[in-house]
N, C-alpha and C positions, 0 to 999 in steps of 0.2 A: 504494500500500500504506500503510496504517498501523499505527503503531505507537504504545507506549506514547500514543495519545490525538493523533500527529503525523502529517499525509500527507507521505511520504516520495518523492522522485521517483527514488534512487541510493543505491547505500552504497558507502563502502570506509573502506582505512585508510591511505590516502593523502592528505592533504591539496592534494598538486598535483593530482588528480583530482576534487576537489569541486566541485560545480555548483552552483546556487540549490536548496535542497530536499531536498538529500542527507543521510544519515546519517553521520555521521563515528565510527568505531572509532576510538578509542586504545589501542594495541599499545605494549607496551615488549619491544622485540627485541635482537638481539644486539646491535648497533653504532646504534640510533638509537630513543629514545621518543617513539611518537607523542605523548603527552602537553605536548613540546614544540612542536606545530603545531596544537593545537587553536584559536589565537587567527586563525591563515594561514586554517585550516577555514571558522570563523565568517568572516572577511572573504570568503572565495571564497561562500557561501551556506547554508552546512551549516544544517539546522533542529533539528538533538538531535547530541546528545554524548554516545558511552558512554564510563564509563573506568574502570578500577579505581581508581583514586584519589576520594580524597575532595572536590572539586571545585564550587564556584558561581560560577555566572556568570548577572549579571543580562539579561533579555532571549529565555534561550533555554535548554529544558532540558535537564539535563546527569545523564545515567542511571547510578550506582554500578552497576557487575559485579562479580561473582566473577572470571568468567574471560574478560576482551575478547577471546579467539582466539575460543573458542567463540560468542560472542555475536554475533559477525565469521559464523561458519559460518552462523548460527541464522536469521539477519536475511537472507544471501544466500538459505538454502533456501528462509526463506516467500517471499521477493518470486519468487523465479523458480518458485514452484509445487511444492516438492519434486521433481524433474525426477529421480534413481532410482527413485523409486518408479514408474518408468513404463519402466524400462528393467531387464534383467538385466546387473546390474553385477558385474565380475568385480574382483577385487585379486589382483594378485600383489606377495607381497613376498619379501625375501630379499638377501643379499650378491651374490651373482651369478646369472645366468640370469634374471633380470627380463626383459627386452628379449628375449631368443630365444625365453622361451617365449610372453609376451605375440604375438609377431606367427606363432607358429607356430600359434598358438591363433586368430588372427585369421584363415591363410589357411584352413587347417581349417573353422572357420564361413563363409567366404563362398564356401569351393567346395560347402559342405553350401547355401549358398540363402540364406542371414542376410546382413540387413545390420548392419554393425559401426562402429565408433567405436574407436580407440586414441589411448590418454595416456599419455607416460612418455618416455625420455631419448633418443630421437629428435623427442619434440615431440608435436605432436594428428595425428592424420590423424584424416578423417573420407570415407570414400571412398577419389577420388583426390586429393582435399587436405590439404595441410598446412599446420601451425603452427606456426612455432619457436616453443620455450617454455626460459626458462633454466632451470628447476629440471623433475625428474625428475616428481615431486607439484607442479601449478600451485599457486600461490595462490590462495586460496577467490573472490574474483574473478572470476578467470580459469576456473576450475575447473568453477563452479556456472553460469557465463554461458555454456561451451561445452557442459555436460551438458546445459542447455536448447534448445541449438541443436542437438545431438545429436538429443534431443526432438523438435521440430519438423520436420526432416530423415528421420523417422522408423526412426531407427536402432534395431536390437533386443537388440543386444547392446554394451555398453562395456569393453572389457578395460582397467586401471590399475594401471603401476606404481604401488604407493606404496611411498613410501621412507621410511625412520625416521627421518628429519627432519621428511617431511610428517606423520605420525601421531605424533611427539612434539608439533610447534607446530598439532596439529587443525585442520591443514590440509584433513582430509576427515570431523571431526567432523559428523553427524548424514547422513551419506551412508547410504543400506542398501544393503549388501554381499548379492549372494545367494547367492559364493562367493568365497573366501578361497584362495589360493595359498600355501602355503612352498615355496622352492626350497631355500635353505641359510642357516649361521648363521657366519660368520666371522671375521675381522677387517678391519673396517672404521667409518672414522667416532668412532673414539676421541677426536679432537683434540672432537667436539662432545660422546659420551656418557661419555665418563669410564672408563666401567666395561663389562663384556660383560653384567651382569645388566640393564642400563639397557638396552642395545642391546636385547636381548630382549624386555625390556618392552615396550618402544616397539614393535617387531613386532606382541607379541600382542594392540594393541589392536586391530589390522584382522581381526582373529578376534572378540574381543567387540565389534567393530562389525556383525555378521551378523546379519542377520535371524534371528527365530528358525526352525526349521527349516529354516536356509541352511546348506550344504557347506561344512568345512574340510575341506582339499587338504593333506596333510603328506608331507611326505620322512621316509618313512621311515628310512632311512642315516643320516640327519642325527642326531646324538647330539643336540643341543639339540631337534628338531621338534618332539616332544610336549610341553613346554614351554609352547609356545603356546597348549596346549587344557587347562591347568590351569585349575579352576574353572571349567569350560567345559560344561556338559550340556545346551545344546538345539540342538547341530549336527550333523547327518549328519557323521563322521569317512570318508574316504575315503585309503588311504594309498599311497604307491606308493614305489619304487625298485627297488633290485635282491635285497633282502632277502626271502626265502623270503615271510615273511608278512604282504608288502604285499598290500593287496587289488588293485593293479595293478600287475602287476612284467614284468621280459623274460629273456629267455633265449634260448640260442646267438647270442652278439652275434658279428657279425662288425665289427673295426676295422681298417680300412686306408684307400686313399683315397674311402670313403665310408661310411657305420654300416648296421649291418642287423641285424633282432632280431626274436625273435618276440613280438609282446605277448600276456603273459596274466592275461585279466579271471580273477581266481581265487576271487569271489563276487558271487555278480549286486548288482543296482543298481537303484534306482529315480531317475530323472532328474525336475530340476525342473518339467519338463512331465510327470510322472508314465507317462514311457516306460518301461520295463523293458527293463533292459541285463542279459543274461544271461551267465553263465559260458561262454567260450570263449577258444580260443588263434587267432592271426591273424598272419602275415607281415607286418613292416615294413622297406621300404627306402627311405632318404632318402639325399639328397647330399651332405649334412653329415659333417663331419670331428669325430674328439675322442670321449672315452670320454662327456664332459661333456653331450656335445649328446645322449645317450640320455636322460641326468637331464631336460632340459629339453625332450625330448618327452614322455616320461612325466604332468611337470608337463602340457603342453598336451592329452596327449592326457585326462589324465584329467577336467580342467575341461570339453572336448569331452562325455564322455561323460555327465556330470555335466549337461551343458545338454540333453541327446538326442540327440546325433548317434550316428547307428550304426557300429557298426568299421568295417564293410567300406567303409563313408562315408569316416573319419577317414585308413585304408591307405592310398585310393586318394588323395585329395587329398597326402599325404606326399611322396608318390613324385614330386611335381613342385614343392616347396618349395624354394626356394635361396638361403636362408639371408638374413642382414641386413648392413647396413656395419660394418666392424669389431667384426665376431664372427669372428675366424678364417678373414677374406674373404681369397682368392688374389684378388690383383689384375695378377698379370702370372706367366704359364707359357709360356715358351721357352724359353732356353735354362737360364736359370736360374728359381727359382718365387719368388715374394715373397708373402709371407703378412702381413696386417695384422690386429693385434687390439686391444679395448679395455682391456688390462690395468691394474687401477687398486689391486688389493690381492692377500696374499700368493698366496691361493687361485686370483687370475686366473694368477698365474704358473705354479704348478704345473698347470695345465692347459695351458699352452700346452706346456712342455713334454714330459708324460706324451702328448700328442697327437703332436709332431712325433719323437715315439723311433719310429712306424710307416712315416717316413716312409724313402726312400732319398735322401742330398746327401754331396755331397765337403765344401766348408766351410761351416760355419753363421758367417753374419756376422748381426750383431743390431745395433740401433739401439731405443736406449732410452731415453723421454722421462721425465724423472724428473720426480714428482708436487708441482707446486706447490700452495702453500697451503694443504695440509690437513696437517701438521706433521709432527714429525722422524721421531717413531715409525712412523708409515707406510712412511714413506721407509725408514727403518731394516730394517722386516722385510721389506720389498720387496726391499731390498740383498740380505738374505740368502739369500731362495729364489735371486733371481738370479744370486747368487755361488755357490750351491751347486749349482746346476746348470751353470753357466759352466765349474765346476772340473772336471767331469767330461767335458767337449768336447774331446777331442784336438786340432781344427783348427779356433778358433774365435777371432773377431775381434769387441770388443764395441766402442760406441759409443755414450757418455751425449751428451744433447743439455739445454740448458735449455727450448729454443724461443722462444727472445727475438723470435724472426720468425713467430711462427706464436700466440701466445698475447696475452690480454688480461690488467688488472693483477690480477684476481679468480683467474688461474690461475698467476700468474707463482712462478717457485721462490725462495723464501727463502732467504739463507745460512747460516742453521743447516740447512736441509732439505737443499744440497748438500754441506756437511761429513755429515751422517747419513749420507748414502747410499757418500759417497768414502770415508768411513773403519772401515764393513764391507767394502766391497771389496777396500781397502787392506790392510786385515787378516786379508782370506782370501785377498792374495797373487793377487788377480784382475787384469791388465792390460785399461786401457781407455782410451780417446780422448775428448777432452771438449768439444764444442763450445757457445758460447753459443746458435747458429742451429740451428732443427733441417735448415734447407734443407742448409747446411755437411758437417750428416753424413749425408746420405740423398746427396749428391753424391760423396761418398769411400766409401761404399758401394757405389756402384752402380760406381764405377772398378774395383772389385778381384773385383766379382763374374764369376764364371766358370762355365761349364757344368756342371751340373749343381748347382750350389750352392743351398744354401737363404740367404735374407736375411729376416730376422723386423723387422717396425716392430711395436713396443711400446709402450703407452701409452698415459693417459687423453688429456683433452683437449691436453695437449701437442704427441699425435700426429693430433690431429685432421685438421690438413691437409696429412698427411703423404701422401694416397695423389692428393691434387692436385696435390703438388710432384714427385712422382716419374712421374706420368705425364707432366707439362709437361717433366720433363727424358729422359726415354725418347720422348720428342712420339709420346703411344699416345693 
């Protein structure tokens, strides 16, 4: 490929990655400026340099940007061929239900006959393979390298969390979206945006990142959803929840230990393959638990309909859906049930517990990894659902853990983050057990548990390998 007048044989913005030939980005990021590795660059081989700085160096050209993130996106899309443009790309974004509906969305398309592609915080699958990836939204690298391999794999649909990190740092800059996902709008991620109108921002760019006459997806329930499609007029609006005048809503929900509802398409449709989705009402029954898990079939089913898939299609694939890891996974029903979830902000809490009020247990014992590294506020409102629900438990036994055994230094708990969380609880008169290991209290957990008892594991990545440590000690 060339560039600015250079043949380029790589790019990134990594200077340990540069080869003979490559493009080197200069990024200034949170904790490190590339700016300070462009001399590492040029000695690895780099043949141009962009940077937003003002910059000469003799020998080898050095390109002023506006914006190196973008330039960074700009420079991966032409080399690998715009690789969406050849694919129906989907986005979901939102505080929670990312990951549930992303893969309910996936098994829906591949029991409809499509082949799929998923990116998002379980990682890339592509088929039956997978990718760990650290962040939710890859980096443009990674991102743009697997969309093309996606490409060549001949994959027809790509479903994508992105996350308001990735679409703050354009991280999926010049991608086309051919639909657009909101699930909800909460708290979360404050320690990065500051403010909730930032958060939002940062959302609604994966909406004015749509093609034109590409599908926004909004939750309607969501007080913030519309939001997003301010200044917005060349997208099919498609809306759903449980509001009377979603265009796809449900009714007679039944919750207990599984969801059932009737979905109803309540104005036809015309789908990106120019199918026509007509008005009708349709039975759904899935395996899935939580008032939550309706929101985030809805989300999937409407993107479903959105791409063409027919109801009676979308039903029947449902009905044998069972659910992901830590979404409110039963990982052990005998004598007692152990329920694990990915709860990482206030909203994940108040679903765990609004879900487990249908359930029947003598004690609730809970095990709760309190959230490092993403600062005290977090921590703080998390304390509060959890103490506010804790208080109203007749016969309930809680359990903070740091995870000093189970976490890396990027998730490890700060001690202002566990005075936040000990000193709402302290204060609303909640008793609780505190260990550094999370192994320590999933082991004094599982001592006192008793028939019929419910035990909740709680937690972002803290609790991550919380449901390997409890099987290795139950040896299941």
């Amino acid at each position: 490929m060339k560039t600015d007048g250079i043949n380029i044989t790589g790019i990134t913005c990594d200077s340990s990655k540069v080869k003979k030939g490559f493009a080197f980005v200069a990024i200034k990021g949170i904790k490190k400026d590339g700016n300070q590795y462009i001399n590492d660059a040029i000695k690895r081989g780099a043949s141009i340099i962009y940077t937003e700085n003002d910059i000469k160096i003799d020998n080898i050209p050095v390109i002023r940007v506006g914006n190196s993130r973008k330039k960074l996106a700009e420079l991966l899309n032409e080399y690998y061929d715009y690789p969406s443009k050849k694919l129906i790309l989907v986005g979901i974004t939102g505080t929670n239900g990312k990951t549930t509906s992303s893969y309910i969305l996936e098994h829906i398309l591949k029991n409809a006959g499509l082949k799929t592609g998923v990116m998002g915080t379980l990682g890339i699958k592509l088929g039956e393979r997978h990718i760990q990836t650290n962040l939710t939204t890859p980096e443009p690298e990674v991102l743009f390298h697997q969309l093309n391999e996606m490409v060549k794999e001949k994959v027809e649909v790509v479903i994508m969390e992105v996350s308001s990190h990735g679409l703050k740092q354009e991280r999926v800059y010049g991608l086309d979206f051919d639909i657009a996902i909101h699930t909800n709008i909460g708290y979360d991620h404050m320690n990065f945006h500051k403010t909730k109108s930032d958060y939002i921002k940062s959302k609604k760019i994966l909406f004015d990142l749509l093609k034109k006459n590409g599908i926004s997806i909004i939750n309607l329930d969501d007080k913030d959803g519309l939001k997003l499609m301010e200044g917005n007029t060349s997208t099919l609006v498609v809306t759903y929840g449980l509001n009377p005048k979603s265009s796809i809503t449900a009714s007679s929900l039944k919750l207990q230990d599984s969801i059932s509802f009737n979905l109803c398409i309540q104005r036809g449709m015309t789908a990106l393959n120019s199918v026509e989705i007509e008005p009708m009402e349709i039975p759904i029954s899935m395996r899935l638990i939580g008032r939550h898990n309706i929101y985030n079939s809805l989300a999937a089913i409407s993107g479903a309909l959105s791409i063409g898939i027919q109801p009676h299609t979308i039903a029947k694939a449902l009905t044998d859906f069972n659910g992901i890891n830590r979404r409110l996974s039963i990982i052990f029903n005998k004598d007692y049930l152990i329920i694990d979830d990915f709860c990482h902000n206030p909203q994940g809490y108040e679903v765990i517990f609004e879900t487990i009020q249908s359930l029947n247990f003598n004690k609730l014992i809970i095990v709760n990894a309190i959230r490092g590294s993403r600062g005290a506020q977090i921590n703080r409102n998390n304390a509060k659902v959890l103490g506010s629900w804790c208080s109203t438990m007749k016969n309930m036994i809680l359990f903070l853990t740091l995870s000093k055994d189970a976490i890396g230094a990027e998730d490890s708990v700060k001690s202002s983050e566990l005075l936040a969380y000990k000193s709402i609880l302290d204060k609303m008169g909640i008793k609780y057990i505190i260990n550094d290991n999370l192994k320590d209290s999933l082991q004094e957990a599982l001592k006192i548990a008793e028939k019929n008892d419910l035990l909740l594991m709680l937690g972002a990545q803290g609790m991550d390998k919380g449901k390997e440590i409890v099987k290795d000690i139950l040896n299941i």
